[in-house]
MDTraj code that builds the backbone (N, CA, C; nanometers):
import mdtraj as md
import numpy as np

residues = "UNK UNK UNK UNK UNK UNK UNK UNK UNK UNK UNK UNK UNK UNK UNK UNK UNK UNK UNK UNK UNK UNK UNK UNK UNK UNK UNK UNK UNK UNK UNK UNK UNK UNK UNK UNK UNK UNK UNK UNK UNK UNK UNK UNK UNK UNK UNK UNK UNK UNK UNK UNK UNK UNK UNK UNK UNK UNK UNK UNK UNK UNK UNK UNK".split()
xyz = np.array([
    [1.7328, 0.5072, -0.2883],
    [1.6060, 0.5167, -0.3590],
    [1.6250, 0.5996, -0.4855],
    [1.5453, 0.5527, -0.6147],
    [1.5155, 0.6264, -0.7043],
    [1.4817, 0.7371, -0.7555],
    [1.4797, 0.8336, -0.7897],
    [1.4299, 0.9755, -0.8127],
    [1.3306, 0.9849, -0.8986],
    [1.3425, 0.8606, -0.9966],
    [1.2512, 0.8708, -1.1239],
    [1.1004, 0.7221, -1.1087],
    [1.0053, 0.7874, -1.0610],
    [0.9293, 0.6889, -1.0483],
    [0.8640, 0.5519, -1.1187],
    [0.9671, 0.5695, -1.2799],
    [0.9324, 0.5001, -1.3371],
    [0.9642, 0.3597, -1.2506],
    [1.1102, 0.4160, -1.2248],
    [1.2417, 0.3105, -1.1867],
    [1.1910, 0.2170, -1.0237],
    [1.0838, 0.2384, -0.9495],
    [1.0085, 0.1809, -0.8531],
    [0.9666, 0.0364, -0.8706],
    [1.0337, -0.0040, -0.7335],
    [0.9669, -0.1547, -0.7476],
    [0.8432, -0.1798, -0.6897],
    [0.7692, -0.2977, -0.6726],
    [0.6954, -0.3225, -0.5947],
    [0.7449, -0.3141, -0.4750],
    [0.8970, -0.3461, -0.4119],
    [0.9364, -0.3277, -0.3172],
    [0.9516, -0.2218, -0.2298],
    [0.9414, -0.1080, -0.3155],
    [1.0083, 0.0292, -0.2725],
    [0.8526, 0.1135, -0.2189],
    [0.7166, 0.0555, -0.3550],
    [0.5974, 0.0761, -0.2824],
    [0.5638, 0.0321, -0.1446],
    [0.6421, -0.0850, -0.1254],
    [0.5632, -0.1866, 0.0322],
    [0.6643, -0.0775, 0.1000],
    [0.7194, -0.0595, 0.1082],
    [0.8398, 0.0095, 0.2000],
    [0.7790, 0.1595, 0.2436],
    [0.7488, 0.2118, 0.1271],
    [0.6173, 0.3602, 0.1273],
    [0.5009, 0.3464, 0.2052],
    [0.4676, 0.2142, 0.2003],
    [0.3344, 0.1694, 0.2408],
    [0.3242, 0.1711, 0.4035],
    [0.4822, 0.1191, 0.4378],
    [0.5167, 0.0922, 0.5852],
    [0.5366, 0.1750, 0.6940],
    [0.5465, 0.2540, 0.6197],
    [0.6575, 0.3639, 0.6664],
    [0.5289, 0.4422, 0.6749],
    [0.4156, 0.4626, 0.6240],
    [0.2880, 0.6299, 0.5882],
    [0.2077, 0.5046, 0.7106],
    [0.1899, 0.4153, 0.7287],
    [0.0945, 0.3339, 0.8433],
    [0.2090, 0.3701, 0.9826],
    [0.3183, 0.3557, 0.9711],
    [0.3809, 0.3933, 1.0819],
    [0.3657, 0.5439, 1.1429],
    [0.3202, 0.6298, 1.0088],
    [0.2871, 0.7807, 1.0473],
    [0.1574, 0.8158, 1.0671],
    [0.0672, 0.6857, 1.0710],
    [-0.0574, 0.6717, 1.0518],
    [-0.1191, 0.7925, 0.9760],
    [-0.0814, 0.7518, 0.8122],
    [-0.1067, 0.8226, 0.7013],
    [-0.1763, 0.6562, 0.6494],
    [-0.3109, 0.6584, 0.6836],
    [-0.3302, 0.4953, 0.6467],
    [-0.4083, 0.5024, 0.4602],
    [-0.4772, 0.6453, 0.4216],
    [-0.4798, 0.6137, 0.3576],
    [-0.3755, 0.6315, 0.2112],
    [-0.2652, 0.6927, 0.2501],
    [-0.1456, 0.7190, 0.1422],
    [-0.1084, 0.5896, 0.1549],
    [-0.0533, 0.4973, 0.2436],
    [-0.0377, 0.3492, 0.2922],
    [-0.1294, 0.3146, 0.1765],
    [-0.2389, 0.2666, 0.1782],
    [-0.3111, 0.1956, 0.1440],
    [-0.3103, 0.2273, -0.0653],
    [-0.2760, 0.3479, -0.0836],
    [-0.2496, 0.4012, -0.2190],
    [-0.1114, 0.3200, -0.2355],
    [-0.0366, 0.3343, -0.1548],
    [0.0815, 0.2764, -0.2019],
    [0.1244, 0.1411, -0.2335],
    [0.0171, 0.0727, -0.1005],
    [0.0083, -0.0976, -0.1810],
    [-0.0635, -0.1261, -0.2873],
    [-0.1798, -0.0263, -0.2903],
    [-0.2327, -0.0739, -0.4309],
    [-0.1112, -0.0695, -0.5541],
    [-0.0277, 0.0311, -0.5170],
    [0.0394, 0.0198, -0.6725],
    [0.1593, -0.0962, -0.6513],
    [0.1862, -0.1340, -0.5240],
    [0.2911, -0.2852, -0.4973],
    [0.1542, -0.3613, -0.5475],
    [0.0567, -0.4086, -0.5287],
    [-0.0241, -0.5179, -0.5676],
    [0.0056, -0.5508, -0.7178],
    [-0.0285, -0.4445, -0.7644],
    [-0.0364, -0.3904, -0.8866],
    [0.0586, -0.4434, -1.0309],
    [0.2121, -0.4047, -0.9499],
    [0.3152, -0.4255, -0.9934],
    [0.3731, -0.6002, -0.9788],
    [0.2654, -0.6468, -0.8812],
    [0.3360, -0.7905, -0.8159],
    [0.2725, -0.8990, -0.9347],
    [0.3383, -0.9546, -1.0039],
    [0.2790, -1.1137, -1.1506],
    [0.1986, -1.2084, -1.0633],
    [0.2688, -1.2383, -0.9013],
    [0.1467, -1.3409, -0.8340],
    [-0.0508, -1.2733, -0.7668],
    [-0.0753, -1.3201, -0.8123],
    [-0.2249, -1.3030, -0.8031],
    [-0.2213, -1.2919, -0.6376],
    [-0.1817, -1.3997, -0.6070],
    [-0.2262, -1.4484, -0.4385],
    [-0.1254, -1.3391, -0.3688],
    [-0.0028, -1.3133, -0.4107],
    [0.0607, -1.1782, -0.3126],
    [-0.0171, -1.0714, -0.3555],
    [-0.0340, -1.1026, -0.4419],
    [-0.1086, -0.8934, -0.4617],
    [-0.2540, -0.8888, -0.3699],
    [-0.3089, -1.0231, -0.3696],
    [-0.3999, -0.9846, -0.3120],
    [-0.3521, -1.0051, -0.1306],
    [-0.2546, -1.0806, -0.0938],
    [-0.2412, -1.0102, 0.0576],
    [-0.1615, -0.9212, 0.0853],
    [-0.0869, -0.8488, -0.0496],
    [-0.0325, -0.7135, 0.0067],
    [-0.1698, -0.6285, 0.0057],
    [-0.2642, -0.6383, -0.0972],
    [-0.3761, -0.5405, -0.0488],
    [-0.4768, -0.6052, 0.0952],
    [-0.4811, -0.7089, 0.1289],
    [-0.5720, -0.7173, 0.2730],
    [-0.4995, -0.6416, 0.3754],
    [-0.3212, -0.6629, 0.3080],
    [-0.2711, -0.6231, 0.4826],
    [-0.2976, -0.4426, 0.4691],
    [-0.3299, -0.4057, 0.3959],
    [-0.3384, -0.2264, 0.3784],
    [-0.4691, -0.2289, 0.3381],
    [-0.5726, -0.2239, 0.4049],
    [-0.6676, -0.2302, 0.3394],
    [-0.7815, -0.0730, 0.3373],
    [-0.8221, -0.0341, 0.2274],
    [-0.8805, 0.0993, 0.2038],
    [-0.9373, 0.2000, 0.3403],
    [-0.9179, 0.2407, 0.4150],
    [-0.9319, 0.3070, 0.5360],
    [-1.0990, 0.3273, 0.5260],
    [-1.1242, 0.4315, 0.4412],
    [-1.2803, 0.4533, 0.3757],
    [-1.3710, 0.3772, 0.3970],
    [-1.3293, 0.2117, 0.3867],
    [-1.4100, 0.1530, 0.3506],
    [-1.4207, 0.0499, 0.5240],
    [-1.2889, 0.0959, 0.5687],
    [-1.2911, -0.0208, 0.7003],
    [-1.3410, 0.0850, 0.8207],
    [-1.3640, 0.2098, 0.8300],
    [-1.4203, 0.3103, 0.8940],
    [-1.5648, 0.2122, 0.9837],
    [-1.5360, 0.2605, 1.1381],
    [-1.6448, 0.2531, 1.1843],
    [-1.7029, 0.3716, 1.2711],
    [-1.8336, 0.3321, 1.2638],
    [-1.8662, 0.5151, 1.3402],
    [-1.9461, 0.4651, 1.4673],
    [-1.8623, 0.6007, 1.5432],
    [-1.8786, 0.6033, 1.6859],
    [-2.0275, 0.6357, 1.7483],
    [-2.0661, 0.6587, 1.8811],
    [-2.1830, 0.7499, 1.9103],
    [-2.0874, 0.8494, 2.0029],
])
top = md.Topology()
chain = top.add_chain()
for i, resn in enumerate(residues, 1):
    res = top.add_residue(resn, chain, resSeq=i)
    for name in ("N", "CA", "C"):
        top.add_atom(name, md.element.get_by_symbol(name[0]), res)
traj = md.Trajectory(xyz[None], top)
């Protein structure tokens, strides 16, 4: 891996992404695909790298 964040792929984000949901860090995960989406030229992958990570905040349900 890179030291200099310029030098980051979209790949190296999904890999960040995988790895912070495996530590159930879902919403650093979910920061991190946004910037793989981000970085990705196809429309249709960026948008299912962001469904498969999707904003924690917003998918929250509340208990009684």
């Amino acid at each position: 891996m890179t030291h200099d964040p310029a030098d980051l792929t979209a790949a190296d984000y999904l890999d960040g992404a995988r790895e912070m949901t495996a530590a159930d860090r879902l919403h650093l995960a979910h920061l991190l695909a946004e910037e793989a989406a981000r970085l990705t030229p196809d429309p249709a992958t960026a948008a299912g790298i962001r469904a498969s990570f999707p904003d924690p905040a917003t998918t929250r349900t509340e208990t009684d």
